[in-house]
C-alpha positions in Angstrom: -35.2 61.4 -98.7 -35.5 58.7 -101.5 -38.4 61.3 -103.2 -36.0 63.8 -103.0 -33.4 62.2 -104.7 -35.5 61.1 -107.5 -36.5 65.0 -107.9 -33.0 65.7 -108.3 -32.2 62.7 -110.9 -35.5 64.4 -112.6 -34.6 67.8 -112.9 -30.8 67.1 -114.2 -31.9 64.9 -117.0 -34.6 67.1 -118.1 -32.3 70.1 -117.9 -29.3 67.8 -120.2 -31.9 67.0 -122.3 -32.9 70.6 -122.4 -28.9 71.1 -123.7 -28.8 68.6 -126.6 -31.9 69.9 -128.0 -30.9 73.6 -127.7 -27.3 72.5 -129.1 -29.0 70.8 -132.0 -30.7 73.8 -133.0 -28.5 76.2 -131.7 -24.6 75.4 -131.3 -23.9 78.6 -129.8 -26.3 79.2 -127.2 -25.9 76.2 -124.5 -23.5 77.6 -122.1 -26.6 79.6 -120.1 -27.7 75.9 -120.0 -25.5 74.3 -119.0 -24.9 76.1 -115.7 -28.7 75.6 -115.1 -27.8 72.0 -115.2 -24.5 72.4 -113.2 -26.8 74.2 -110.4 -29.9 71.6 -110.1 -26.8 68.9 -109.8 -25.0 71.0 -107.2 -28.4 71.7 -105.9 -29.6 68.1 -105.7 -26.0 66.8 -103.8 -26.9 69.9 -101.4 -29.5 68.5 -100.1 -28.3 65.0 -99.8 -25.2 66.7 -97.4 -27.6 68.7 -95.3 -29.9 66.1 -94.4 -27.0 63.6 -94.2 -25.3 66.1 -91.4 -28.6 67.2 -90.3 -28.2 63.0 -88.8 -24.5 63.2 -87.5 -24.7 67.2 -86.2 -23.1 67.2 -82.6 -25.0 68.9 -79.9 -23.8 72.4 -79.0 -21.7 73.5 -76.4 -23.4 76.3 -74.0 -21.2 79.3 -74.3 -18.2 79.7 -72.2 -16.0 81.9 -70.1 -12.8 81.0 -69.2 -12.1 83.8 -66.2 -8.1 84.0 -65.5 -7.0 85.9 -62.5 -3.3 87.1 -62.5 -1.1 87.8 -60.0 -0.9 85.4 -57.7 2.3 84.6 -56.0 2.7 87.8 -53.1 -0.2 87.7 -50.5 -1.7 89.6 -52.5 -4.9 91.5 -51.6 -8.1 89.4 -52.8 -6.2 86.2 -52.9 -8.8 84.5 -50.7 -12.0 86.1 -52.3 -10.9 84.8 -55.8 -10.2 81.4 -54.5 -13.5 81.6 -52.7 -15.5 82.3 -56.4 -18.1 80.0 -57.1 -17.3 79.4 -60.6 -13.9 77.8 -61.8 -11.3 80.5 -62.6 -7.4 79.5 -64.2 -4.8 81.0 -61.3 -1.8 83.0 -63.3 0.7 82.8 -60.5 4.2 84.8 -60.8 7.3 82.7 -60.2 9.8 83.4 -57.8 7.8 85.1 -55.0 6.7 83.9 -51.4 3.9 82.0 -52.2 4.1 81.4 -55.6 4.4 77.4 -54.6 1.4 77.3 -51.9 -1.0 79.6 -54.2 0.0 76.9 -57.6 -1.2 73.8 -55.1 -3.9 75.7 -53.6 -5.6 76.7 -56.8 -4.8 72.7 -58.2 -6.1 71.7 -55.0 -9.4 73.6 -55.8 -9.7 71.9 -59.2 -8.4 74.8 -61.1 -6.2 75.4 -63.9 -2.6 77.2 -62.8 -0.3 79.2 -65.7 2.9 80.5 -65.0 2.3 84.6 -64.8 5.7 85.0 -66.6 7.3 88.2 -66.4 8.1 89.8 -69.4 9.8 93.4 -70.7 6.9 96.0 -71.2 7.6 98.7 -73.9 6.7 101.3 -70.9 6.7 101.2 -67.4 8.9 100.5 -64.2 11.4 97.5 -63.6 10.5 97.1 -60.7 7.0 96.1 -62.2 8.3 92.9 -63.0 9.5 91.2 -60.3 12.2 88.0 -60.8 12.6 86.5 -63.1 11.4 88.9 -66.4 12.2 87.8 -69.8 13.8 90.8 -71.5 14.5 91.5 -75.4 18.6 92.6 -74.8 18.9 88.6 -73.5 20.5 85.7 -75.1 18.9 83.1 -76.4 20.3 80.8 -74.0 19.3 83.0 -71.4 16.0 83.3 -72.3 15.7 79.3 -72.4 17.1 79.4 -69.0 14.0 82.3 -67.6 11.1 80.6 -69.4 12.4 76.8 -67.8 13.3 78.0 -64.6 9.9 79.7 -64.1 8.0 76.9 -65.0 9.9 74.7 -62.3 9.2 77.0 -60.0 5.7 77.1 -59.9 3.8 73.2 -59.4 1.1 72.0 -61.7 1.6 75.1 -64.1 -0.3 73.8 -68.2 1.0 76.9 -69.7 2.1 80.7 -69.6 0.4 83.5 -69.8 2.7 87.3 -69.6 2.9 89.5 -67.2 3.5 92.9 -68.6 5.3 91.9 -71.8 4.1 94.1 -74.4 7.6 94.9 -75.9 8.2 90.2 -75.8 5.0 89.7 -77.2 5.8 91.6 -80.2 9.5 90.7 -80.6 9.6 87.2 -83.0 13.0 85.9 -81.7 11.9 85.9 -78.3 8.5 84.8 -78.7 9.8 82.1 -80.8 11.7 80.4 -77.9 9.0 80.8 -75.3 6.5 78.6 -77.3 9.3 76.2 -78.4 9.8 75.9 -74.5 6.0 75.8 -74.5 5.9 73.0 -77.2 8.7 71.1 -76.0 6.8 70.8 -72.5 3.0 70.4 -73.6 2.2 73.4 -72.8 0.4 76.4 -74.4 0.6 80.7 -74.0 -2.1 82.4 -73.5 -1.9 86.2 -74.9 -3.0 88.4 -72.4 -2.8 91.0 -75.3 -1.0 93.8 -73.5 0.2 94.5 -77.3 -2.0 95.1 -80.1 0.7 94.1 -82.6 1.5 91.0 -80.3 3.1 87.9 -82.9 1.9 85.2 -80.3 -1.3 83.9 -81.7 0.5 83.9 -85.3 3.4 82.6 -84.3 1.6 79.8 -82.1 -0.2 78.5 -84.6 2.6 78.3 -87.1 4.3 75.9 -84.5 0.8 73.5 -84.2 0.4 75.5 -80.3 -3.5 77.4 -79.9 -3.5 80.9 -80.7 -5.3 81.8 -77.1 -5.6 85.5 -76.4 -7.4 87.5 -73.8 -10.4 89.2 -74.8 -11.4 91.5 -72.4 -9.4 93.2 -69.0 -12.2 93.5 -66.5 -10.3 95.6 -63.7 -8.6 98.6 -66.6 -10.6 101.0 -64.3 -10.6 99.9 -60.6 -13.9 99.5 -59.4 -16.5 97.2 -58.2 -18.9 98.6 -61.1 -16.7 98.6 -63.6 -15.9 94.8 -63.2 -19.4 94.1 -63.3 -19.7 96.0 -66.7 -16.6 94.8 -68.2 -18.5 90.7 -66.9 -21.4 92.0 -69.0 -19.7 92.9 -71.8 -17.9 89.2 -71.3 -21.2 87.5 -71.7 -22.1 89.3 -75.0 -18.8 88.2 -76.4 -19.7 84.6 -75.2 -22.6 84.4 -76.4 -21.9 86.4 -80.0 -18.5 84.0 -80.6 -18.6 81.3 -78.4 -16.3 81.8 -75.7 -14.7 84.5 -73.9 -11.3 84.8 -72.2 -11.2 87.3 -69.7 -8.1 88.6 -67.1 -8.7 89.9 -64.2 -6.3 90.8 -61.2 -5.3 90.2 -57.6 -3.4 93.0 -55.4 -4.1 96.4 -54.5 -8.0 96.4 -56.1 -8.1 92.8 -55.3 -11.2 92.3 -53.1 -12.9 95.0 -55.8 -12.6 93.1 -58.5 -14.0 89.5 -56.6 -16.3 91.7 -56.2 -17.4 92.5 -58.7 -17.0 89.4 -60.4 -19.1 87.9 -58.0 -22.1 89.9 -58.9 -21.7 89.6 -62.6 -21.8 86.0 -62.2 -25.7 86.1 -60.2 -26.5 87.8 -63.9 -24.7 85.1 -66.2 -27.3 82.2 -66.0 -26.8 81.3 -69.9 -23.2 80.6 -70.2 -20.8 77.5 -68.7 -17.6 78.8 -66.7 -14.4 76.5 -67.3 -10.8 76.2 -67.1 -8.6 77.6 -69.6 -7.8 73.8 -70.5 -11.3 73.0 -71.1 -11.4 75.7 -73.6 -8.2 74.6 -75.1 -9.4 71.2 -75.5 -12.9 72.0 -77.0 -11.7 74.6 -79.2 -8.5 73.6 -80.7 -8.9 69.9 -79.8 -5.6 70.6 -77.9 -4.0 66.9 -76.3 -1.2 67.5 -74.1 1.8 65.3 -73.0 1.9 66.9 -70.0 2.6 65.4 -67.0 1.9 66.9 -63.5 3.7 66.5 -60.3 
């Protein structure tokens, strides 16, 4: 390192030297020169950085999939296979439903993460789609306060929100705005299941210091066991091209499908580290919460 270092001195002085003489003789001509000698310096601090955080490089983290399964709350069909995975999974369980409680302290119970699946207004669909609860865009801002709170009391050991539905919420700023102050206020985070394309979560999240998490990839769209082991295969490339993946997947009427087939995409996925939504939130935006759990 110390002969490198006397390379660089070397090659700077000769090049300055280099730009008196050609300034002597020719006044108008050392500019090209200059920027030669500009470069070897730049050059020469270069390599004193790289081998300086060459020493102090952390090692890397393996990739990872964070694997959230929604719609928990209702005895829903597939309830038991998802619990039964072998990988850690983050339970999204809806408020306000018969066992919206005992599926929050089963899944925290198991060691994994639980988010509020709130309800929110879709730009299409039914009503009755939403179930209790719903955040809609014609409320108050009060009354929104009131939804968002009163869902998160509802369901024990909840670290954040994810939506339910909610592509008409996710893109409205007013409403959106109160969720993550409710969010902030309470250490939380939302996670984006990206029902909306034009969604201001993520932006708006990280205007207010919150992570901008977002769902990458729905692995029950079609509802199939070999669909969900495509879509986990298409997971793992993401993971392993950027890092991390977040993925949603579904309890209820294709339940037991989709275990399924998340099962047997997880026998191929030997080369990535499943975790927690949390964990991800910690590692990747260095998240700390205040949170305190029941």
């Amino acid at each position: 390192m110390k002969n490198s270092r006397r390379a660089g001195s070397c090659l700077i002085g000769l090049v300055t030297f280099a730009v008196a003489v050609g300034t002597m003789l020719n006044p108008s001509a050392p500019r090209a020169v200059y920027a030669a000698a500009g470069s070897a310096e730049a050059a020469a601090h270069t390599g004193k950085a790289a081998a300086v955080a060459g020493q102090a490089e952390p090692s890397r983290l393996p990739p990872r999939v964070a694997i959230i399964v929604d719609d928990f709350g209702n005895k829903m069909r597939g309830t038991e296979e998802m619990f039964k995975l072998p990988v850690k999974i983050t339970a999204a369980v809806m408020p306000f439903m018969p066992t919206s409680e005992q599926d929050a302290r089963r899944a925290h119970e198991l060691g994994f993460d639980v988010l509020v699946h709130l309800p929110m207004e879709p730009r299409q669909g039914k009503p009755e789609w939403l179930g209790p609860g719903a955040v809609l865009t014609g409320m108050s801002d009060a009354e929104i306060r009131q939804r968002v709170e009163a869902a998160l009391d509802n369901v024990p050991y909840a670290i954040g929100i994810n939506n339910h539905m909610g592509s008409k919420v996710t893109g409205d700023e007013r409403v959106m705005g109160i969720v993550l102050a409710v969010c902030k206020e309470r250490g939380l985070f939302f996670v984006d299941s990206h029902t909306n394309y034009r969604s201001v979560a993520g932006r708006m999240a990280r205007e207010l210091g919150l992570p901008p998490v977002e769902n990458h990839i729905f692995l029950d769209d079609v509802h199939s066991v070999s669909h969900v082991v495509k879509q986990m295969k298409l997971v793992q490339e993401h993971a392993l091209n950027q890092r991390y993946c977040v993925t949603i997947g579904h309890v209820g009427i294709q339940g037991k499908e989709t275990a399924a087939g998340i099962r047997s995409g997880i026998a191929g996925m030997k080369d990535v580290e499943f975790i927690g939504i949390s964990d991800l939130v910690r590692e990747e935006w260095k998240w700390k919460s205040q949170l305190t759990l029941p």
